[in-house]
C-alpha positions as a Markdown table, in Angstrom:
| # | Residue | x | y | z |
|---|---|---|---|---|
| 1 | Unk | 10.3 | -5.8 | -14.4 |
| 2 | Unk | 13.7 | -5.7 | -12.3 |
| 3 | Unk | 13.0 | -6.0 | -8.6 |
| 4 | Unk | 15.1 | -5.7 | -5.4 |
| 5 | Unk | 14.6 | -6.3 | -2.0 |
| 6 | Unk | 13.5 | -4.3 | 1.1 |
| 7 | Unk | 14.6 | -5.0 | 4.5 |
| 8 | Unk | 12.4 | -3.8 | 7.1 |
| 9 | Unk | 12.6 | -4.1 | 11.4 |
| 10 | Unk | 9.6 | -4.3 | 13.0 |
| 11 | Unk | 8.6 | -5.9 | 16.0 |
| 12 | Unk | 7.6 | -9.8 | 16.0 |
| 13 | Unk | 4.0 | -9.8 | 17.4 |
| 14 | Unk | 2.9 | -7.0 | 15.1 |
| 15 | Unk | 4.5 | -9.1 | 12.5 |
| 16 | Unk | 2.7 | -12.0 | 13.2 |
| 17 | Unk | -0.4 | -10.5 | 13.7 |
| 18 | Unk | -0.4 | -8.7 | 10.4 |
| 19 | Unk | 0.4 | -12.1 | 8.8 |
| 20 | Unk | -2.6 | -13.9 | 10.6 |
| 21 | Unk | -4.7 | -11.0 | 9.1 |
| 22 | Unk | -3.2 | -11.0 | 5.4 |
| 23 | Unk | -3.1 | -15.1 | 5.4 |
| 24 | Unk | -7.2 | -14.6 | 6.5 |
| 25 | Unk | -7.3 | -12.2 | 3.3 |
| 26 | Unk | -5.6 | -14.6 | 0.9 |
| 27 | Unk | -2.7 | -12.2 | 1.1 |
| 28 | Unk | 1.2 | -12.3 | 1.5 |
| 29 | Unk | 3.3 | -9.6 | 2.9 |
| 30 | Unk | 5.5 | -9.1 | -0.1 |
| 31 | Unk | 2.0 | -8.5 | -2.2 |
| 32 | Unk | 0.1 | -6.5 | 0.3 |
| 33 | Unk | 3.5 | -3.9 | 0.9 |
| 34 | Unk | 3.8 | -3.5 | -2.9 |
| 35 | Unk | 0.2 | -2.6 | -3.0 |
| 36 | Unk | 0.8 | 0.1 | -0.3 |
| 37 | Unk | 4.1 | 1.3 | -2.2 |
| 38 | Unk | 2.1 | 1.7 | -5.7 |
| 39 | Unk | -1.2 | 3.1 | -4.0 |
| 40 | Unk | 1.6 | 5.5 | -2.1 |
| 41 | Unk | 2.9 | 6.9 | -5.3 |
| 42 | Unk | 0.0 | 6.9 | -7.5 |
| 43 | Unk | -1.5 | 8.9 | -4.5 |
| 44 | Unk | 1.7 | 10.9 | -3.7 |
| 45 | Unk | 1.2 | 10.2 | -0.3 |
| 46 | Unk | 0.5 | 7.6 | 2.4 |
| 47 | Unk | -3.0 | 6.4 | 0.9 |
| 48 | Unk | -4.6 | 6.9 | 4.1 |
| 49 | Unk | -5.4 | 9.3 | 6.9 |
| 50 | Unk | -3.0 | 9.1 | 10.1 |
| 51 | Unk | -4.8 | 9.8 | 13.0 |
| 52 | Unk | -4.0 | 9.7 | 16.6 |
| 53 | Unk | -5.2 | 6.5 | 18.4 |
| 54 | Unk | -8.7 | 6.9 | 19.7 |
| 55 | Unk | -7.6 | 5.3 | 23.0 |
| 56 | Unk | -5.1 | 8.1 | 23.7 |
| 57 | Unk | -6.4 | 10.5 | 26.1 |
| 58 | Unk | -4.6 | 13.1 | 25.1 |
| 59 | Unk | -5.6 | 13.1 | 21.6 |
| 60 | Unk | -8.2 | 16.3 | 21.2 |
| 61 | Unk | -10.8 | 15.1 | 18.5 |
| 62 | Unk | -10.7 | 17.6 | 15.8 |
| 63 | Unk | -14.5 | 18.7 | 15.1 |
| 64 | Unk | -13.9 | 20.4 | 11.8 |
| 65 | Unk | -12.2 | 17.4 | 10.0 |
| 66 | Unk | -13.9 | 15.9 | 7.1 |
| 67 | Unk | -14.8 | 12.1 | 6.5 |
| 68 | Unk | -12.0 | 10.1 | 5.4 |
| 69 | Unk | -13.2 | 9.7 | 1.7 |
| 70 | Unk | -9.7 | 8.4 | 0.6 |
| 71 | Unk | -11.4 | 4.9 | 1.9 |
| 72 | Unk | -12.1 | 2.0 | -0.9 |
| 73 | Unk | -14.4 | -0.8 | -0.7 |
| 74 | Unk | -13.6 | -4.5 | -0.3 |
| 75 | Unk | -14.3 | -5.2 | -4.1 |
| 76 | Unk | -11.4 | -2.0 | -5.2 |
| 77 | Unk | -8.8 | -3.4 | -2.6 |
| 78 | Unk | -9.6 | -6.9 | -3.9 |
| 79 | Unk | -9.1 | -5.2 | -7.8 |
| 80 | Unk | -5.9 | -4.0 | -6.5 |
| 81 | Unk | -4.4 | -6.9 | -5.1 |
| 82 | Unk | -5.4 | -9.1 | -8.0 |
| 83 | Unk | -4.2 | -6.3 | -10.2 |
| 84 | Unk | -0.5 | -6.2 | -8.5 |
| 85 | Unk | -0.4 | -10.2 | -8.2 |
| 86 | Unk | -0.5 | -9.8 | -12.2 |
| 87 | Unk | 1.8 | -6.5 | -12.6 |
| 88 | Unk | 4.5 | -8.8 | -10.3 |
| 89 | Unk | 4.0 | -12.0 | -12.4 |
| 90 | Unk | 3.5 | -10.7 | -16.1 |
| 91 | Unk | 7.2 | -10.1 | -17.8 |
| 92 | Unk | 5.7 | -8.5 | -20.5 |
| 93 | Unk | 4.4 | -5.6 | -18.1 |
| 94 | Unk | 6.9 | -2.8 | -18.6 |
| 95 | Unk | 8.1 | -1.4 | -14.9 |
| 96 | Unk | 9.8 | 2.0 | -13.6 |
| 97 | Unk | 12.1 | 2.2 | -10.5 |
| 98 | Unk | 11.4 | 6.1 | -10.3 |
| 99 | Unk | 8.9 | 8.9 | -11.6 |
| 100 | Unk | 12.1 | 10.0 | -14.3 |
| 101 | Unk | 12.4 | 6.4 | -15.9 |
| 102 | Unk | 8.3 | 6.6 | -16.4 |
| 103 | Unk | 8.6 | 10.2 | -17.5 |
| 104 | Unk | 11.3 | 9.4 | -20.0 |
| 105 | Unk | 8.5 | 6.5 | -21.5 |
| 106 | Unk | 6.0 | 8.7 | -21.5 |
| 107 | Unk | 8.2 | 11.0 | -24.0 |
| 108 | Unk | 9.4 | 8.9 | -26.4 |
């Protein structure tokens, strides 16, 4: 599988923070974005719900939404992690850069 990288800004505390949570999950950076980018596009979407911070007072709750059932368990987000850690170590698992290249597999 070809890779390349991604350079991101974001700010330093957030940064370290996020890492102090992933290192407490077993968990690098590098395999917890990739797990966000393939959840994104086997979802078509951000795989979760955005919603306005609680502690905003401006934020009007929204009384007709319905639960967040996009959520997983510990056990599926731990599947999913061990499941990329292979996908990114594994040369003989096949990767596509875009939804055409895995079309174009799919057809032949």
């Amino acid at each position: 599988m070809a890779t390349t990288n991604l350079n991101i800004r974001i700010d330093r505390d957030l940064k370290e923070q996020a890492e102090q949570i992933l290192n407490e999950l077993g968990l690098n950076m590098t395999t917890t974005i990739n797990v966000f980018l393939r959840t994104a596009v086997r979802e078509h979407g951000i795989p979760f719900s955005l919603k306005p911070d609680i502690s905003d007072k401006t934020a009007v709750p929204d009384k007709t939404a319905v639960p967040d059932k996009t959520a997983v368990s510990d056990e599926t987000a731990i599947a999913a992690v061990k499941e990329e850690r292979k996908f990114a170590t594994d040369d003989n698992i096949k990767g596509y850069i875009d939804i055409n290249s895995l079309r174009k597999a799919f057809e032949a």
